[in-house]
N, C-alpha and C positions, 0 to 999 in steps of 0.2 A: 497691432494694438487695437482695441476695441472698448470702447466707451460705453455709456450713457446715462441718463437719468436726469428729468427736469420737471418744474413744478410752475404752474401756471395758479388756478381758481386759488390752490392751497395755502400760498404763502399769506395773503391777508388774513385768511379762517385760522391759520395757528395762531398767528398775533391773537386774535381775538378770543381763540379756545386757552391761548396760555393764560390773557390778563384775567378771564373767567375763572378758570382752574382755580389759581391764586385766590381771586377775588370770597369765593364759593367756598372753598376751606378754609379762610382764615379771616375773615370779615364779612358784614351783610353787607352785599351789593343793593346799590342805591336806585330805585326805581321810581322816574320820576314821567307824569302823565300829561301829556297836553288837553287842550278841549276837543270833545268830542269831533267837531267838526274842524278840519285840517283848511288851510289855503295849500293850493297846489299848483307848479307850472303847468304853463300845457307842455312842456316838454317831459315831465314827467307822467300827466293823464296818460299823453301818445303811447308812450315806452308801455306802462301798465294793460292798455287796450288792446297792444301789439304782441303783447306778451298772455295775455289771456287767451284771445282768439286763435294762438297759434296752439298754447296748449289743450284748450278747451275746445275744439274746434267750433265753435262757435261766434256769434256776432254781439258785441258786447252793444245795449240799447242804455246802459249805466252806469255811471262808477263815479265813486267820489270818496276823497280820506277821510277814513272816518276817527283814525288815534293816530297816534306816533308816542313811541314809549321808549325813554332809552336806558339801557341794561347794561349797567357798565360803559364800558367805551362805547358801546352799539346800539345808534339810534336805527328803530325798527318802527316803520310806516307800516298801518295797518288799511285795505283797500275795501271796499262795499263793492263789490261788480254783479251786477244784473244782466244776465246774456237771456235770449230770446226761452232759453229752456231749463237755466240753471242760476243758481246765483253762490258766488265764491267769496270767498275772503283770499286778500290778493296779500302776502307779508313778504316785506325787503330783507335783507341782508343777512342771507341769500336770499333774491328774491323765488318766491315759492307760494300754489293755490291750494287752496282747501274747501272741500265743500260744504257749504252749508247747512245740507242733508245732516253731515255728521258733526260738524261744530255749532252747533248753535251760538255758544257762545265768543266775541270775537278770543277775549281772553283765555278760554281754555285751548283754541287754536294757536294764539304768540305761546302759550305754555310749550303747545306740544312742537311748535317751530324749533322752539331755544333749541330744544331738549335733540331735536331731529339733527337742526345744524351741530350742537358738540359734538354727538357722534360720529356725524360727518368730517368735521375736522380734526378728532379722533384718527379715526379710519386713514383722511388722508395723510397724516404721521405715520403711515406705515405701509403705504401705498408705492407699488414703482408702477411709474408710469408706463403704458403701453404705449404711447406712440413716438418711442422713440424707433427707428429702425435698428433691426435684428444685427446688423452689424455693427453696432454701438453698441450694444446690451453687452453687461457683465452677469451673466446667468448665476454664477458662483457665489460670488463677493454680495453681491444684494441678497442672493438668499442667505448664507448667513448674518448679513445684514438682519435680515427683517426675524430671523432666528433669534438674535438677541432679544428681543421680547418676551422670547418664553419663560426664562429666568426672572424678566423683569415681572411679570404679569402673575410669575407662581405665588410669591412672597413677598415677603417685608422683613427677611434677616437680611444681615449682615453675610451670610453665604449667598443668597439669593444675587446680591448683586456683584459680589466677587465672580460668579459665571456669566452675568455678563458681560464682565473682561473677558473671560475667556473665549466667548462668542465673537465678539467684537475682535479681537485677537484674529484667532478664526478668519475672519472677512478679511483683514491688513494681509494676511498671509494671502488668501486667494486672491487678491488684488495684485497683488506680487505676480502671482501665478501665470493669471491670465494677462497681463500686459507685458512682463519680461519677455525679452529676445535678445539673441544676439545683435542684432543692429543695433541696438542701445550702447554695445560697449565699442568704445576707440579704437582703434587698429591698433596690435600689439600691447593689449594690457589684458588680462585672465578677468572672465567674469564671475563675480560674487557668488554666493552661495544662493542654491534655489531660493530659499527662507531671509536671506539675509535684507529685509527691508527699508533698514537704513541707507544700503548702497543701492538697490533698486529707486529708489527712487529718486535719488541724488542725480544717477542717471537717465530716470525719465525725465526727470527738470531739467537738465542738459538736452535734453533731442526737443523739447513740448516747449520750452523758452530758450534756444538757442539766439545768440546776437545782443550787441550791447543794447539794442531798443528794447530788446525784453528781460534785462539783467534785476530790475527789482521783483517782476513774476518771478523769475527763478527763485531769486532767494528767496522769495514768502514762501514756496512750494517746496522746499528744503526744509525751512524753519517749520513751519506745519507739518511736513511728516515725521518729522523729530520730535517734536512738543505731543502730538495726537500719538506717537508709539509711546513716548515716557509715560502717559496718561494711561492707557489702555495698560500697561504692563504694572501702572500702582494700583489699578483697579482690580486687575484680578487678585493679587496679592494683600488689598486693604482687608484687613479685618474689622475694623470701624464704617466700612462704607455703608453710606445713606442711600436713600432712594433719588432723590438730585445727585449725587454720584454719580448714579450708571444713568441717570435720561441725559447727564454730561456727555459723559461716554457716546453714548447711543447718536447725540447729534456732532459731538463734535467729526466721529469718521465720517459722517453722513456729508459732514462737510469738507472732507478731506477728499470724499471721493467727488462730491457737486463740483469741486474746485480743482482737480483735475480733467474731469470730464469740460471741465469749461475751455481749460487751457489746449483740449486737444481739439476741440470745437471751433476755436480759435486760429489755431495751427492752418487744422484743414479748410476752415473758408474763411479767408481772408475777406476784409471787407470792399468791396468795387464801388470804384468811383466812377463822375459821369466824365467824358473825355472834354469835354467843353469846361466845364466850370466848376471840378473837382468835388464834387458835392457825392453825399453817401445816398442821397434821396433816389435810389435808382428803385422805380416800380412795375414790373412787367417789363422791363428793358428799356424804361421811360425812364429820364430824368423830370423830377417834379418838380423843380427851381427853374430849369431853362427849358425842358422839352428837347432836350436830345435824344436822340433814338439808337438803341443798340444795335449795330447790324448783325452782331452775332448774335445776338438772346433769341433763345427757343423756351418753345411754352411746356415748361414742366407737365410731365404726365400725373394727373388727378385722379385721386382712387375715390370711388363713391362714398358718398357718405351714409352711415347707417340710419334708419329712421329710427326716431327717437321715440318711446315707449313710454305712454301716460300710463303713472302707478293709480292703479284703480282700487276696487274692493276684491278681497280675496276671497278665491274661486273654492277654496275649499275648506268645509265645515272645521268650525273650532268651536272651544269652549270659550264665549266671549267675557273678558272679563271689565269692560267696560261697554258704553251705547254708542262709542265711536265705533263705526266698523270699517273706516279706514283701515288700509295696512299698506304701510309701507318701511320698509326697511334702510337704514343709511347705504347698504353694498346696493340694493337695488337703486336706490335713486343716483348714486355717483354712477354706475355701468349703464343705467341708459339717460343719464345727461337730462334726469328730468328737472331739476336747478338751473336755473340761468338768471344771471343777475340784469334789471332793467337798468339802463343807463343811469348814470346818476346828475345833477342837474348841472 
């Protein structure tokens, strides 16, 4: 069997790209302005200083809040920072710098932040994560996964989204595909049909929740791929279907597959406790409640990490159509990790 798929930055940025969405098509979102000049912890100065000089590489000689505006659910701090050679506008959530060269204005910078993070949280709606290891990846199932979009993305008929079913479809099939085996089925009973997804997985929830401690997983994971196949098979066949129809569609597999992938996640690493004082706190082979020490724990091997790539001005002539000459891209800033959010207070 072979798993994967998880989601870290992303989960908060959809909440907030959904309540937008909503908010932005069907009512004026509420924008409301504090004074100019912010009170600020020093735990948050630190975080901002820490966070400029590492991307700016620079030594920041000032900074102080100078707005905080919030947009919908999403209150966003806006930062003044003065470094020895450059000066930025510093904006939270996500936190992200901008320079001053090309935003004069703080305001035209929160404009071009919103606009940067929805696409961001756009993108990561349709994003599989890489780091999961290659032997947890379902190559198949996620690409037609993320194939379901195509249909979604063409139109706004009622065909449009009936092939989203079909896509979606598609993926429940290769999901099938790739995690069936014979070890799944009991000694002496005939296994199901390649396609036959109902009993696939009937059977995966039997091997991935085996034992009465896991007997209400199973059943959710039974009931769920029942309820997610009925769904997916009225979708492609609705003639009435809406566009909340298929983005139904599109997350509910999405959670059929997060929610397997969790269960075999689960399966295979079990959680260890410390031998002293049964606690899950185990750090490095450390226990953090008593300080027991693992005599077997060895120290996982560490792959380097990449260095992270500040989006600059871009290198090659265009026809500008504004005095910003910023450019940055949302794929660009999510693949080199130039977003990071400063702790929050």
């Amino acid at each position: 069997m072979a798993f994967g798929r998880t989601h870290g930055w992303r989960r908060r940025k959809l909440l907030w790209h959904d309540w937008t969405t909503v908010a932005w098509r069907h009512a004026p979102v509420i924008v409301s302005k504090e004074s100019p000049t912010m009170r600020a912890t020093k735990r948050q100065t630190e975080a901002i200083r820490a966070y400029v000089e590492r991307e700016a590489h620079e030594q920041v000689i000032h900074l102080e809040k100078a707005a905080s505006e919030l947009v919908g659910p999403v209150r966003h701090d806006i930062w003044d920072v003065h470094c020895t050679d450059s000066r930025w506008w510093v904006i939270t959530e996500p936190t992200n710098l901008y320079s001053q060269e090309d935003f004069k204005s703080r305001d035209v910078a929160l404009t071009f932040h919103i606009g940067l993070s929805l696409r961001m949280s756009y993108l990561y709606d349709r994003r599989i994560p890489d780091e999961i290891p290659a032997a947890d990846l379902l190559p198949g199932t996620w690409r037609r996964w993320e194939q379901a979009f195509e249909p979604y993305d063409s139109g706004d008929e009622a065909e449009n989204f009936q092939a989203v079913g079909v896509r979606l479809r598609e993926c429940l099939i290769s999901f099938i595909i790739e995690t069936a085996n014979d070890d799944l089925v009991p000694v002496g009973e005939v296994p199901p049909q390649g396609a036959n997804f109902r009993s696939w997985t009937e059977l995966l929830a039997n091997t991935l929740a085996s034992g009465e401690s896991s007997k209400h997983l199973r059943s959710y994971l039974k009931k769920l791929s029942v309820e997610t196949w009925e769904y997916v098979n009225w979708l492609t066949h609705a003639k009435n279907a809406i566009r909340p129809d298929a983005d139904i569609g599109i997350k509910a597999v999405e959670h059929l597959l997060q929610t397997f992938i969790a269960a075999r996640v689960r399966l295979r690493y079990p959680g260890k406790r410390c031998a002293e004082c049964d606690s899950y706190r185990l750090v490095g082979g450390t226990c953090e409640h008593c300080g027991w020490v693992d005599p077997e724990y060895e120290l996982p091997d560490m792959a380097p990490k990449k260095k992270a790539r500040r989006i600059g001005k871009q290198k090659s002539e265009c026809t500008p159509t504004s005095d910003i000459s910023t450019f940055m891209r949302p794929e660009e800033v999510v693949q080199d990790a130039g977003i990071r959010e400063a702790p929050d207070e």
